[in-house]
TORNUMI-601149 format. One record per residue (C-alpha): residue in one letter; residue number from 0; x, y, z. Coordinates in nm, 2 decimals. Layout:
BEGIN
<r><r>A</r><k>NUM</k><east>X</east><north>Y</north><up>Z</up></r>
...
END
This chain:
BEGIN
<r><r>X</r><k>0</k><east>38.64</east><north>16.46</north><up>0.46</up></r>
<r><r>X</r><k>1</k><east>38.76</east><north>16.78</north><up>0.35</up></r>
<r><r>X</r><k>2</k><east>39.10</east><north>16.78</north><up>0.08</up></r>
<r><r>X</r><k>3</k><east>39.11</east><north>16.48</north><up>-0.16</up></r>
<r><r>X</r><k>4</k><east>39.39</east><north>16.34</north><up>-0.38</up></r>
<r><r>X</r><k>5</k><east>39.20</east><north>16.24</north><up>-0.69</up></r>
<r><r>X</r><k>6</k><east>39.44</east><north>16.04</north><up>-0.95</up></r>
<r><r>X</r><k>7</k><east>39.32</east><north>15.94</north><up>-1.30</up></r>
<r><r>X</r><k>8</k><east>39.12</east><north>16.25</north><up>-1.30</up></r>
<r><r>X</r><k>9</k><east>39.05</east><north>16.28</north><up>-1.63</up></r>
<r><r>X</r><k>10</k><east>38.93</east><north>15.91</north><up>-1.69</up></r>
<r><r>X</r><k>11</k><east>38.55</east><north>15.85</north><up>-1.72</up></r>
<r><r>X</r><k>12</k><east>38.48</east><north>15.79</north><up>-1.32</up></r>
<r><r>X</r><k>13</k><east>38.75</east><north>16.07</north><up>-1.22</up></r>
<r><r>X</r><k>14</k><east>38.65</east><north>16.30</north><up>-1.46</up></r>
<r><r>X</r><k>15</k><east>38.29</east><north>16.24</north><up>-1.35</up></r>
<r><r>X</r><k>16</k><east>38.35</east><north>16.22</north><up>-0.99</up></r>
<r><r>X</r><k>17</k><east>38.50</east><north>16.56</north><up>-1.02</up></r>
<r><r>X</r><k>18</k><east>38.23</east><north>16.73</north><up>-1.16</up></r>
<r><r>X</r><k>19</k><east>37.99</east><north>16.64</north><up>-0.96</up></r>
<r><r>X</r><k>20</k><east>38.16</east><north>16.65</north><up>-0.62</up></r>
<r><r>X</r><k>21</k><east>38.42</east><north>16.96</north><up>-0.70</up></r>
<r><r>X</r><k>22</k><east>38.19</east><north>17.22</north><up>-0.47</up></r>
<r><r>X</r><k>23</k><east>38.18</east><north>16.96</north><up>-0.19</up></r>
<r><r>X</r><k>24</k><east>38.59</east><north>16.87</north><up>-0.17</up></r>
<r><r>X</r><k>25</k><east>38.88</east><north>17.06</north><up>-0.23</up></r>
<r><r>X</r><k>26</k><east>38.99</east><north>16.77</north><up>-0.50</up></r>
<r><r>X</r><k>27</k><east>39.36</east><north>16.84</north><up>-0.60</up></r>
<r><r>X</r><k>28</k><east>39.35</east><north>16.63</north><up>-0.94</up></r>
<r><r>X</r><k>29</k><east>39.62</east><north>16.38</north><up>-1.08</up></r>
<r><r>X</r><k>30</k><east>39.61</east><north>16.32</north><up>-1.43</up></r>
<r><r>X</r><k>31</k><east>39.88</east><north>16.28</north><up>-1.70</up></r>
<r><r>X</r><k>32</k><east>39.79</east><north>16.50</north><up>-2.04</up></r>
<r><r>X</r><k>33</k><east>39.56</east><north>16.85</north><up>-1.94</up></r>
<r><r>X</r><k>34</k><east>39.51</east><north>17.04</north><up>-1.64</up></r>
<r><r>X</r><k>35</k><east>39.08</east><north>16.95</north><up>-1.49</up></r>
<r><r>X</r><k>36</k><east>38.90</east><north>17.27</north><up>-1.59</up></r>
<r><r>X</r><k>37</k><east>38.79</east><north>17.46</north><up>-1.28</up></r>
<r><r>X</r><k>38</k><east>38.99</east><north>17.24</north><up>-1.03</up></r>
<r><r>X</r><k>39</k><east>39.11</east><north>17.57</north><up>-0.88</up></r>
<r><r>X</r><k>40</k><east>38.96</east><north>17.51</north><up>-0.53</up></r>
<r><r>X</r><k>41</k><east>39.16</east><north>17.17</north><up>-0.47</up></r>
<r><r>X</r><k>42</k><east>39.47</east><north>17.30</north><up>-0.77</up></r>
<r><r>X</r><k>43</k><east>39.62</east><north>17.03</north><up>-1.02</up></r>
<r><r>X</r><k>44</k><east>39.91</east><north>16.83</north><up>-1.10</up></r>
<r><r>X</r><k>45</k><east>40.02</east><north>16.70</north><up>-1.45</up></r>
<r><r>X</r><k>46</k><east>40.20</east><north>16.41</north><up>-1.33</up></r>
<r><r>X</r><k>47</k><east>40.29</east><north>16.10</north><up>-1.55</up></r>
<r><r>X</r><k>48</k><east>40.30</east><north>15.79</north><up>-1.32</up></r>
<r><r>X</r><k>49</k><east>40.40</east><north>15.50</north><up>-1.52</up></r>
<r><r>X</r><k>50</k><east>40.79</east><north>15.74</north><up>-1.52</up></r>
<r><r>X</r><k>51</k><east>40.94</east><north>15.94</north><up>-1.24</up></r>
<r><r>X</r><k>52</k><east>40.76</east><north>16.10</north><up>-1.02</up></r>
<r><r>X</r><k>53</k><east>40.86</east><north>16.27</north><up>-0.71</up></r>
<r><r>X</r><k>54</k><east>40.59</east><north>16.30</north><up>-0.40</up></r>
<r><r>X</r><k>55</k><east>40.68</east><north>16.65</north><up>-0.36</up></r>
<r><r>X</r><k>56</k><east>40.45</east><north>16.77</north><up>-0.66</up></r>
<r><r>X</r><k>57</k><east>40.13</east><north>16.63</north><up>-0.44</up></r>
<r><r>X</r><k>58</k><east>39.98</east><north>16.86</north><up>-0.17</up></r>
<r><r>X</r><k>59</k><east>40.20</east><north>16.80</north><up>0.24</up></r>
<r><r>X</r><k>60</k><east>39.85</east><north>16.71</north><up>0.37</up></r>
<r><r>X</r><k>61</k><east>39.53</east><north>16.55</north><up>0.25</up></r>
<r><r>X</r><k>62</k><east>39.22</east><north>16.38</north><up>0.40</up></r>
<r><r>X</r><k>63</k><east>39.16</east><north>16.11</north><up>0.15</up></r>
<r><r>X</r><k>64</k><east>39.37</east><north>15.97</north><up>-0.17</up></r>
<r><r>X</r><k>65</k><east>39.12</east><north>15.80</north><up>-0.48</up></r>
<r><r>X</r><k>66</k><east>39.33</east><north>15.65</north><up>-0.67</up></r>
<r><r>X</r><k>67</k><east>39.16</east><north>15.55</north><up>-1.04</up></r>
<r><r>X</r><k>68</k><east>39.47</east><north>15.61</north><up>-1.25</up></r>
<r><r>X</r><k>69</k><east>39.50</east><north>15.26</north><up>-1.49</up></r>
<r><r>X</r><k>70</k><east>39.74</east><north>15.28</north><up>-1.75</up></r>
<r><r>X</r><k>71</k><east>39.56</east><north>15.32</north><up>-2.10</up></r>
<r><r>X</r><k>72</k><east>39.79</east><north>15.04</north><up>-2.25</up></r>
<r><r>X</r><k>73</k><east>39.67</east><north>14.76</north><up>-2.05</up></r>
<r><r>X</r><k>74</k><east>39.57</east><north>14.57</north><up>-2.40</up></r>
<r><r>X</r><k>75</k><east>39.94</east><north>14.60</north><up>-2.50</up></r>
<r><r>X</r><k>76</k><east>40.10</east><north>14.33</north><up>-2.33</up></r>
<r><r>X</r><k>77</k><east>40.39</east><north>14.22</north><up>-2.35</up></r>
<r><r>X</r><k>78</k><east>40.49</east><north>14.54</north><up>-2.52</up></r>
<r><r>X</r><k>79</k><east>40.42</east><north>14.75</north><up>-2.23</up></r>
<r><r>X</r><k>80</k><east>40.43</east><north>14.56</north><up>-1.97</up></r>
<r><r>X</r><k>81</k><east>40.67</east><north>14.79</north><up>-1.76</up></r>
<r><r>X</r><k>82</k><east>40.43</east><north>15.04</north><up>-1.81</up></r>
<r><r>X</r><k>83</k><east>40.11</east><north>14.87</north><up>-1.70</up></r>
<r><r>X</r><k>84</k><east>40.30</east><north>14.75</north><up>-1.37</up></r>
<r><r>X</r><k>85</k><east>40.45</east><north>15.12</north><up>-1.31</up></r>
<r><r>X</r><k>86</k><east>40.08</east><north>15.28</north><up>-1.33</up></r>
<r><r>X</r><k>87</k><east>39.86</east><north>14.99</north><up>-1.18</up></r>
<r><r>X</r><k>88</k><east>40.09</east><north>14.84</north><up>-0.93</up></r>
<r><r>X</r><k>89</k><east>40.39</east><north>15.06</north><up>-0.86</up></r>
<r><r>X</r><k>90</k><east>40.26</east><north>15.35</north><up>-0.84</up></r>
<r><r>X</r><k>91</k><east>40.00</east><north>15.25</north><up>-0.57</up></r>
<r><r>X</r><k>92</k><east>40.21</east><north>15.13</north><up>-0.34</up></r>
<r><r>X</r><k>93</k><east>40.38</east><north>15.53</north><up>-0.37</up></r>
<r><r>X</r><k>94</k><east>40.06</east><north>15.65</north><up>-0.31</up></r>
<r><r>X</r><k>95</k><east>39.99</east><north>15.46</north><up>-0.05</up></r>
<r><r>X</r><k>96</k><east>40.30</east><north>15.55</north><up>0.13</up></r>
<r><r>X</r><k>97</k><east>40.21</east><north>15.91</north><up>0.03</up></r>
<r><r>X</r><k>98</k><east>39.87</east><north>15.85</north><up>0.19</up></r>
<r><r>X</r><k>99</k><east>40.09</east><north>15.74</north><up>0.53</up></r>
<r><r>X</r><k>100</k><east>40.26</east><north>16.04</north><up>0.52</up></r>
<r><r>X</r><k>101</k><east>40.00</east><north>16.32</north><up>0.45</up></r>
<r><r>X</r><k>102</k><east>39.77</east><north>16.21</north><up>0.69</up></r>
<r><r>X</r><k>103</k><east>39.48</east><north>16.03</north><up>0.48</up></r>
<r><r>X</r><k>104</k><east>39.22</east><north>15.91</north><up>0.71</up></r>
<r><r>X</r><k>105</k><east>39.07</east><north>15.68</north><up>0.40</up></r>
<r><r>X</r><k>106</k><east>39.25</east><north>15.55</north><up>0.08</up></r>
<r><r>X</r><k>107</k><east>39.02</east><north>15.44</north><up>-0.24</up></r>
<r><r>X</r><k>108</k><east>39.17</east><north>15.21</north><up>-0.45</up></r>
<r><r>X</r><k>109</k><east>38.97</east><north>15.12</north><up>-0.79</up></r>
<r><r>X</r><k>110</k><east>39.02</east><north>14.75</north><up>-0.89</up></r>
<r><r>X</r><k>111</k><east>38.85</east><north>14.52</north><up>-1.14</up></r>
<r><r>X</r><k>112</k><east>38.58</east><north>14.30</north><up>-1.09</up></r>
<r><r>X</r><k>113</k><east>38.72</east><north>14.12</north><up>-1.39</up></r>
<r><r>X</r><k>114</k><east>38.97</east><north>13.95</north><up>-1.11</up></r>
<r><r>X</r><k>115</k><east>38.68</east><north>13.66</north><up>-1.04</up></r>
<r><r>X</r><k>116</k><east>38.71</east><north>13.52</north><up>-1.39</up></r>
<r><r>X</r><k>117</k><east>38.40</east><north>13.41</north><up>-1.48</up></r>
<r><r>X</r><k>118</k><east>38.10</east><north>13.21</north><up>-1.39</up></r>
<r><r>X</r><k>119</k><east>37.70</east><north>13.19</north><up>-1.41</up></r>
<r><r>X</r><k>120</k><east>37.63</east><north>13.31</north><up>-1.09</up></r>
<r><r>X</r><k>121</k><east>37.72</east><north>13.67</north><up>-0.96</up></r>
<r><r>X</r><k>122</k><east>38.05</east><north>13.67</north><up>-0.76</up></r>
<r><r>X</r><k>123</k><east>38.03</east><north>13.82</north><up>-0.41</up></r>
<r><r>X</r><k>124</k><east>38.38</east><north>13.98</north><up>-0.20</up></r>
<r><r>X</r><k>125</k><east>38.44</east><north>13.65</north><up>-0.09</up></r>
<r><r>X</r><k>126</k><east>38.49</east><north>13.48</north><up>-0.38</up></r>
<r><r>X</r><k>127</k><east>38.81</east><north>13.32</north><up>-0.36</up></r>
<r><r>X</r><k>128</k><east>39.06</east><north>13.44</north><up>-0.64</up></r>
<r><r>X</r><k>129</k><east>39.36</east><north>13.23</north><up>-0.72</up></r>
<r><r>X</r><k>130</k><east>39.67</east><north>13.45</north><up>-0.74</up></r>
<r><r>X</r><k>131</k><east>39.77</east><north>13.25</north><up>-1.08</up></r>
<r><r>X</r><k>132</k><east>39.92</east><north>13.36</north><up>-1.43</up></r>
<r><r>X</r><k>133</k><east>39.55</east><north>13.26</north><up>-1.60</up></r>
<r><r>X</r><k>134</k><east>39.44</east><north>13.60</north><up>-1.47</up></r>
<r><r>X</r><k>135</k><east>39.65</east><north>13.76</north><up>-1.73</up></r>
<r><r>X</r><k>136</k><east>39.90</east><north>14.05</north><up>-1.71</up></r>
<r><r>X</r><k>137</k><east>39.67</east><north>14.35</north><up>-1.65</up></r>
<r><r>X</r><k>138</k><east>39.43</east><north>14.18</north><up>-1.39</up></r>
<r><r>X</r><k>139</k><east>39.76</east><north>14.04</north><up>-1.20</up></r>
<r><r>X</r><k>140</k><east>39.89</east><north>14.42</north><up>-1.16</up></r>
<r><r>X</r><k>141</k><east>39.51</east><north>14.49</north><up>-1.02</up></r>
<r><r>X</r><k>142</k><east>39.55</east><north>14.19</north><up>-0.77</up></r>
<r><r>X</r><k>143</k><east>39.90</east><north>14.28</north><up>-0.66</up></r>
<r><r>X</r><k>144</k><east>39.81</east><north>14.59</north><up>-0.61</up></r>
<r><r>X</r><k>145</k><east>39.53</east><north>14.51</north><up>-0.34</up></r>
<r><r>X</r><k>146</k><east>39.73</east><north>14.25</north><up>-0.17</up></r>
<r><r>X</r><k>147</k><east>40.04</east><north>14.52</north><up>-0.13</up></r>
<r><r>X</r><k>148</k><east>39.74</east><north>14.79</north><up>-0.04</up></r>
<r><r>X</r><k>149</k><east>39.64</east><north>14.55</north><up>0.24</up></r>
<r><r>X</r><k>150</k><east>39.97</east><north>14.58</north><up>0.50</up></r>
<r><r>X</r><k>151</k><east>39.85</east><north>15.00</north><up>0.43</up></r>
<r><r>X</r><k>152</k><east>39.53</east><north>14.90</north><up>0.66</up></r>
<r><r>X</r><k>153</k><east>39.68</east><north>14.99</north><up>1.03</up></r>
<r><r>X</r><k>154</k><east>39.71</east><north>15.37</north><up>0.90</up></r>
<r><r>X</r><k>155</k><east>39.42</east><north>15.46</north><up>0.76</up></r>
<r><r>X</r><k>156</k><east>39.06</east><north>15.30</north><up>0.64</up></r>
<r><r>X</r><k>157</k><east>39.13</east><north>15.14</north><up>0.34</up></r>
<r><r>X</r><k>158</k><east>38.83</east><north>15.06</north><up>0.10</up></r>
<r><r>X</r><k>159</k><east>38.91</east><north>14.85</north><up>-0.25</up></r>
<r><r>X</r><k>160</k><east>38.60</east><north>14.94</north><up>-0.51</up></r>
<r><r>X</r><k>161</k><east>38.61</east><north>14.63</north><up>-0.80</up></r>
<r><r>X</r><k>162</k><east>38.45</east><north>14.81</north><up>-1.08</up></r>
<r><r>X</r><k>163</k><east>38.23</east><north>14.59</north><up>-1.34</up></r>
<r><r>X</r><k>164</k><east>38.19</east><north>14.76</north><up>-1.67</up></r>
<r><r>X</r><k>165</k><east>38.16</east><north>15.10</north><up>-1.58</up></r>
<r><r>X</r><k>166</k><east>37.99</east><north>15.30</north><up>-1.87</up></r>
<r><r>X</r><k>167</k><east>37.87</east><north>15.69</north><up>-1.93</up></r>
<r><r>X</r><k>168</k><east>37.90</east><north>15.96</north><up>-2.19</up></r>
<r><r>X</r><k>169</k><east>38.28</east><north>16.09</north><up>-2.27</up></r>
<r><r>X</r><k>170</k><east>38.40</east><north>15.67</north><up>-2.23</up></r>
<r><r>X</r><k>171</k><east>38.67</east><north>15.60</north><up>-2.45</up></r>
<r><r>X</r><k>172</k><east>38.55</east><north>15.43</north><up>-2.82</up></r>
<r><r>X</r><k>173</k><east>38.76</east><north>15.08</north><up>-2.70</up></r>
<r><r>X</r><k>174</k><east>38.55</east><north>15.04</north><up>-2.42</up></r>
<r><r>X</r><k>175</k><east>38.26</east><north>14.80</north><up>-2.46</up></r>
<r><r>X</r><k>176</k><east>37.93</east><north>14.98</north><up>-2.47</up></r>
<r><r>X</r><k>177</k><east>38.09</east><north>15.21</north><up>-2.68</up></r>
<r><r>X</r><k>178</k><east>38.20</east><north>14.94</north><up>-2.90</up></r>
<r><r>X</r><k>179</k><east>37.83</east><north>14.75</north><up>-2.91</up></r>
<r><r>X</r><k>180</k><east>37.68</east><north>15.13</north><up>-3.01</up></r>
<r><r>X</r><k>181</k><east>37.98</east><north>15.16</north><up>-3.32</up></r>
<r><r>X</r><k>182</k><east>37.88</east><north>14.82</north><up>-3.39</up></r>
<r><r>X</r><k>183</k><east>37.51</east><north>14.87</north><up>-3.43</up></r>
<r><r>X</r><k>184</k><east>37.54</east><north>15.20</north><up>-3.59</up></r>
<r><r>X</r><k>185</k><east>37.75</east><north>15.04</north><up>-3.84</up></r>
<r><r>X</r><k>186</k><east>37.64</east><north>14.74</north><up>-3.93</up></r>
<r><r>X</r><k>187</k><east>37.91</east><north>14.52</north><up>-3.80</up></r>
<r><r>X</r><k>188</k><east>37.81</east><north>14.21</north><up>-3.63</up></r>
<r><r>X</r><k>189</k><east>37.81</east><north>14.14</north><up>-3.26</up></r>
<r><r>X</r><k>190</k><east>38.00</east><north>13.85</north><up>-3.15</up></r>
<r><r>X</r><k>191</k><east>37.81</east><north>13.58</north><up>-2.90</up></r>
<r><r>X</r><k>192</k><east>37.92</east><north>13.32</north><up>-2.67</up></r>
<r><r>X</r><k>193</k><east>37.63</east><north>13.16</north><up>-2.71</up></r>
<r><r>X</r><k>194</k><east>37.29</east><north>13.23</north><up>-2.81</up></r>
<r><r>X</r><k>195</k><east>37.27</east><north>13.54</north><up>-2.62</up></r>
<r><r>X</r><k>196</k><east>37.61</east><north>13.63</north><up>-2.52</up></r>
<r><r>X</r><k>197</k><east>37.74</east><north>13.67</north><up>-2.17</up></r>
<r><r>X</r><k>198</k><east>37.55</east><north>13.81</north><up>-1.90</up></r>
<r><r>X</r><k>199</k><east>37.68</east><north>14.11</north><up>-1.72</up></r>
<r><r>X</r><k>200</k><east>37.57</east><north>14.36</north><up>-1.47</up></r>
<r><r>X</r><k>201</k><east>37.74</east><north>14.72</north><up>-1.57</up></r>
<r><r>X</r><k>202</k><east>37.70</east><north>15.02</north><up>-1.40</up></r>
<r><r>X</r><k>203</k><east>37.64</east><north>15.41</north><up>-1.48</up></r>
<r><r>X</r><k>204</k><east>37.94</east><north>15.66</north><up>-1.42</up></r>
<r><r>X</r><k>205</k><east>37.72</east><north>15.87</north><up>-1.15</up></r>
<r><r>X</r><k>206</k><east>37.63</east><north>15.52</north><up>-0.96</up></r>
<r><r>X</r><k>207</k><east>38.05</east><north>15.45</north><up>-0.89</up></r>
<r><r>X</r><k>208</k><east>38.12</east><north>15.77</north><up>-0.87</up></r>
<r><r>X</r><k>209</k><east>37.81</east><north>15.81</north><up>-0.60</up></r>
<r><r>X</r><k>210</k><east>37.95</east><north>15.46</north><up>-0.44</up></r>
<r><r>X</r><k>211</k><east>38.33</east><north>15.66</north><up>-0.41</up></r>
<r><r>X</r><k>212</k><east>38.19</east><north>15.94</north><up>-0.21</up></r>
<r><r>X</r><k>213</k><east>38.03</east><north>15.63</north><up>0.04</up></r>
<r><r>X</r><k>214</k><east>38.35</east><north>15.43</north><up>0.05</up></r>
<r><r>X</r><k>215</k><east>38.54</east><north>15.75</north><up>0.20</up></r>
<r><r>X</r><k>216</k><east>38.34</east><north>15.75</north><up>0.54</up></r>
<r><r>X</r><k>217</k><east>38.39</east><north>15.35</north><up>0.58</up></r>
<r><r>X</r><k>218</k><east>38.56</east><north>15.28</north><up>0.84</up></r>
<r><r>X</r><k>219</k><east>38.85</east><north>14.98</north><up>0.87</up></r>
<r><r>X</r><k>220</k><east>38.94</east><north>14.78</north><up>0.54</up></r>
<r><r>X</r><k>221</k><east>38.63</east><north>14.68</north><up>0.28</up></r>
<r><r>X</r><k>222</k><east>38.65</east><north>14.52</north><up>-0.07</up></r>
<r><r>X</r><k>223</k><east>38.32</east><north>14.59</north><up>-0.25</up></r>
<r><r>X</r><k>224</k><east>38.21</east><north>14.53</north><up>-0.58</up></r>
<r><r>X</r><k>225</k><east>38.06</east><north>14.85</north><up>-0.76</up></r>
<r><r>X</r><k>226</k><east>37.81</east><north>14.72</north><up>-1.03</up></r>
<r><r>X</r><k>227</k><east>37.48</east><north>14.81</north><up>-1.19</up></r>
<r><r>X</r><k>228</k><east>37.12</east><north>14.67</north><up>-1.05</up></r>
<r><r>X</r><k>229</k><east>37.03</east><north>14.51</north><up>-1.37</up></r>
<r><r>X</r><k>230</k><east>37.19</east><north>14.18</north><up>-1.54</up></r>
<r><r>X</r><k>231</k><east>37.16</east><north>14.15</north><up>-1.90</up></r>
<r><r>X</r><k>232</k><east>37.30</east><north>13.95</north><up>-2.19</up></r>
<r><r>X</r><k>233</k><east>37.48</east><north>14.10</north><up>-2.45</up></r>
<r><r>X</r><k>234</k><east>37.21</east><north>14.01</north><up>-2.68</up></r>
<r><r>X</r><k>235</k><east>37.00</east><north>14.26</north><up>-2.47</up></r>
<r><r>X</r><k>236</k><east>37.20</east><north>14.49</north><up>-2.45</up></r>
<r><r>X</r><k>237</k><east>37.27</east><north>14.55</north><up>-2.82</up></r>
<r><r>X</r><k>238</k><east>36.85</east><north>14.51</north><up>-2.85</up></r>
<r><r>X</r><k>239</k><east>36.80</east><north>14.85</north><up>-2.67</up></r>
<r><r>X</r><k>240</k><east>37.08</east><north>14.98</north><up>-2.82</up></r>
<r><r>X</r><k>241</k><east>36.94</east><north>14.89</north><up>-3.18</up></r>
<r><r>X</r><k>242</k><east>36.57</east><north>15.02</north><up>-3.03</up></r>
<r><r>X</r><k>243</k><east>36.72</east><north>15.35</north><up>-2.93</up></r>
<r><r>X</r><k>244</k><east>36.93</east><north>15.41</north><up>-3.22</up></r>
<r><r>X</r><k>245</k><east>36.68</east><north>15.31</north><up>-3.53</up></r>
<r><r>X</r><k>246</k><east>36.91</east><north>15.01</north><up>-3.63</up></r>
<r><r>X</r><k>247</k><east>36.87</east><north>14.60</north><up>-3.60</up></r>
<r><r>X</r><k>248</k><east>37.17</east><north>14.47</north><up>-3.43</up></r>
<r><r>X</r><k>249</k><east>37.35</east><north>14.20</north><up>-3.65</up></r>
<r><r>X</r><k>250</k><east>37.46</east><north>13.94</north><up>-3.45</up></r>
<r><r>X</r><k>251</k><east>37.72</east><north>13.63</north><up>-3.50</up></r>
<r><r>X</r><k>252</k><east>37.63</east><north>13.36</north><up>-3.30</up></r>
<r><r>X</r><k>253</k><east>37.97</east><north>13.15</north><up>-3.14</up></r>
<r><r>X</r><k>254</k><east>37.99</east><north>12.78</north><up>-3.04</up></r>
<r><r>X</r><k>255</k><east>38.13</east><north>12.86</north><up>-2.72</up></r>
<r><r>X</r><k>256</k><east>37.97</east><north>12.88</north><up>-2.36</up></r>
<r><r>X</r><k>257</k><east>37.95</east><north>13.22</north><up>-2.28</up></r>
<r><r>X</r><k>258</k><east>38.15</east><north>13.34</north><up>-1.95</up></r>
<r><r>X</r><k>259</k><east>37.93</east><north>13.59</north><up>-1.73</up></r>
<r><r>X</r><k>260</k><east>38.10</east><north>13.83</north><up>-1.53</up></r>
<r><r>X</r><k>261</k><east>37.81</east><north>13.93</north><up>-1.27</up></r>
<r><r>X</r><k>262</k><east>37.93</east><north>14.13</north><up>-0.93</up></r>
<r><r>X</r><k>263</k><east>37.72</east><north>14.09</north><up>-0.62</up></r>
<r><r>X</r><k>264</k><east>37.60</east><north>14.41</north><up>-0.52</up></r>
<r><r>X</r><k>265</k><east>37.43</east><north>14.34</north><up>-0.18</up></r>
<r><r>X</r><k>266</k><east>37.71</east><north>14.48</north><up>-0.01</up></r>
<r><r>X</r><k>267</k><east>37.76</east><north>14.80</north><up>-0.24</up></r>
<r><r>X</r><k>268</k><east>37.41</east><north>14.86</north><up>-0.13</up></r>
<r><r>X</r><k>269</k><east>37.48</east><north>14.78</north><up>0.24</up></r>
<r><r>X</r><k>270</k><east>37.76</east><north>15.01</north><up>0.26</up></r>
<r><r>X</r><k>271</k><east>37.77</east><north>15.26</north><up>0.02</up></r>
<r><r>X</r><k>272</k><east>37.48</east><north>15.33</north><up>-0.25</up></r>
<r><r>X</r><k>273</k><east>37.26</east><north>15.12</north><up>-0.45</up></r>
<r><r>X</r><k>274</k><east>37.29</east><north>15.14</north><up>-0.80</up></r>
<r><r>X</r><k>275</k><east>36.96</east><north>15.36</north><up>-0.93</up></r>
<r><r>X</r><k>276</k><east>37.02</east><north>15.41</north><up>-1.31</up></r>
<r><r>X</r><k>277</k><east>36.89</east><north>15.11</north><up>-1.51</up></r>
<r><r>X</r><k>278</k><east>37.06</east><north>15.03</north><up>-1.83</up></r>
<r><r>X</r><k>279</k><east>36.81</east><north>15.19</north><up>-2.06</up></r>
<r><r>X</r><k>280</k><east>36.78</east><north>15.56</north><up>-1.88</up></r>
<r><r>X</r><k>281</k><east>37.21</east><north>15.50</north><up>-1.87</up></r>
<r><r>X</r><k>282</k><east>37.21</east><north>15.45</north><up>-2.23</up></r>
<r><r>X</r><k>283</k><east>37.00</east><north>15.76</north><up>-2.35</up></r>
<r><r>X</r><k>284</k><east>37.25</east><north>15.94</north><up>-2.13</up></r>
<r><r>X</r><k>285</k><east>37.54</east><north>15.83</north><up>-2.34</up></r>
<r><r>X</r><k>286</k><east>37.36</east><north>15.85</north><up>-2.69</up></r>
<r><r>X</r><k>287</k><east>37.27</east><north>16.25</north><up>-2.62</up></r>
<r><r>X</r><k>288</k><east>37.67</east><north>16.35</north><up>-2.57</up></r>
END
């Protein structure tokens, strides 16, 4: 694997992945607001893909396509729904065509392991997911778009990667371990389902981008969950957070029965890379940026 199409480059995994794996590919990076700094070896396109868009501005031929792009408004629903479908759904099915015609040997496609719901065991691949409104908007654009990316699998190995609460230094302030550090650093309480919160199992940026790299040599079509080795209750969580940052988390404690979202990893570490940074040495990563 030589030339990769990398969209969403300049989200946490993309812009991660790219740093890391930039002197080993020739990555031609997709992102909509600023060119990727030194992407010169692979080159860069400014492409917005919940408009127009036209094929033409991607490279004739390439080995593999990642495609991480999610639209950034997928809390802002109904508002922009047409948005949310034109970057999650819409434009995959372009880029898988793309893929078809450029001669990808392997397509990428990151999805959500939010798709299972919720339950108090961890959720393996074969989990069955009903294709239902209950999912709401945004995790129905993920679904469609795996069930479109499936009639791609005759032309080229086709390997779906269901992310669970991917977290590293540069994440976005929304996102939830940001969100549990602002909390603790400020004061503001913690909500709980439960006594202790749900239980989830998230994983550090190096460890899905590491799991990427993997899921290009697979051969045939996979769907693998991409999630960290340790599961831990929110209550946890924001404990190391309050150890490593000087502050007691303040907590509000909700009469409802917490929903766990736990992915399986026994195939992520049959087939492409167990997970290696625990939550703590993760954390200290994201407190020194």
């Amino acid at each position: 694997m030589n030339s990769i199409l990398l969209t969403g480059a300049t989200g946490l995994v993309g812009s991660h992945f790219h740093t890391a794996y930039r002197d080993r590919f020739a990555i031609h990076t997709v992102s909509r607001r600023r060119p990727i700094e030194n992407s010169a070896r692979g080159g860069h396109t400014q492409l917005d893909l919940s408009g127009p868009w036209s094929e033409d501005a991607l490279p004739k031929r390439v080995d593999a396509v990642i495609h991480l792009a999610q639209s950034e408004h997928f809390r802002e629903f109904p508002e922009r729904a047409a948005e949310i479908f034109a970057v999650n759904t819409a434009a995959t099915v372009r880029l898988l065509n793309y893929a078809r015609r450029a001669g990808a040997r392997a397509f990428v496609l990151a999805s959500s392991g939010g798709l299972y719901g919720a339950s108090d065991s961890g959720f393996t691949e074969s989990t069955e997911i009903p294709a239902q409104g209950n999912l709401g908007f945004y995790l129905g654009t993920r679904l469609c778009a795996e069930i479109v990316a499936h009639s791609f699998a005759p032309f080229f190995s086709l390997i779906v990667l269901r992310f669970f609460f991917v977290y590293g230094p540069g994440q976005r302030k929304s996102m939830l371990i940001p969100r549990l550090i602002n909390n603790v650093r400020s004061g503001a309480p913690i909500a709980l389902q439960g006594e202790d919160g749900i239980r989830i199992n998230p994983v550090f940026v190096t460890d899905a981008a590491a799991a990427i790299v993997r899921a290009m040599d697979l051969e045939g079509m996979h769907t693998i969950n991409v999630a960290g080795p340790e599961v831990l209750s929110l209550r946890q969580i924001a404990g190391m957070i309050g150890d490593a940052v000087g502050r007691r988390p303040v907590y509000r404690v909700e009469a409802t029965a917490p929903r766990h979202i736990i992915g399986d990893i026994g195939k992520m570490g049959q087939l492409l890379h167990s997970p290696a940074i625990p939550f703590q040495q993760g954390l200290r990563r994201v407190l020194q940026e």
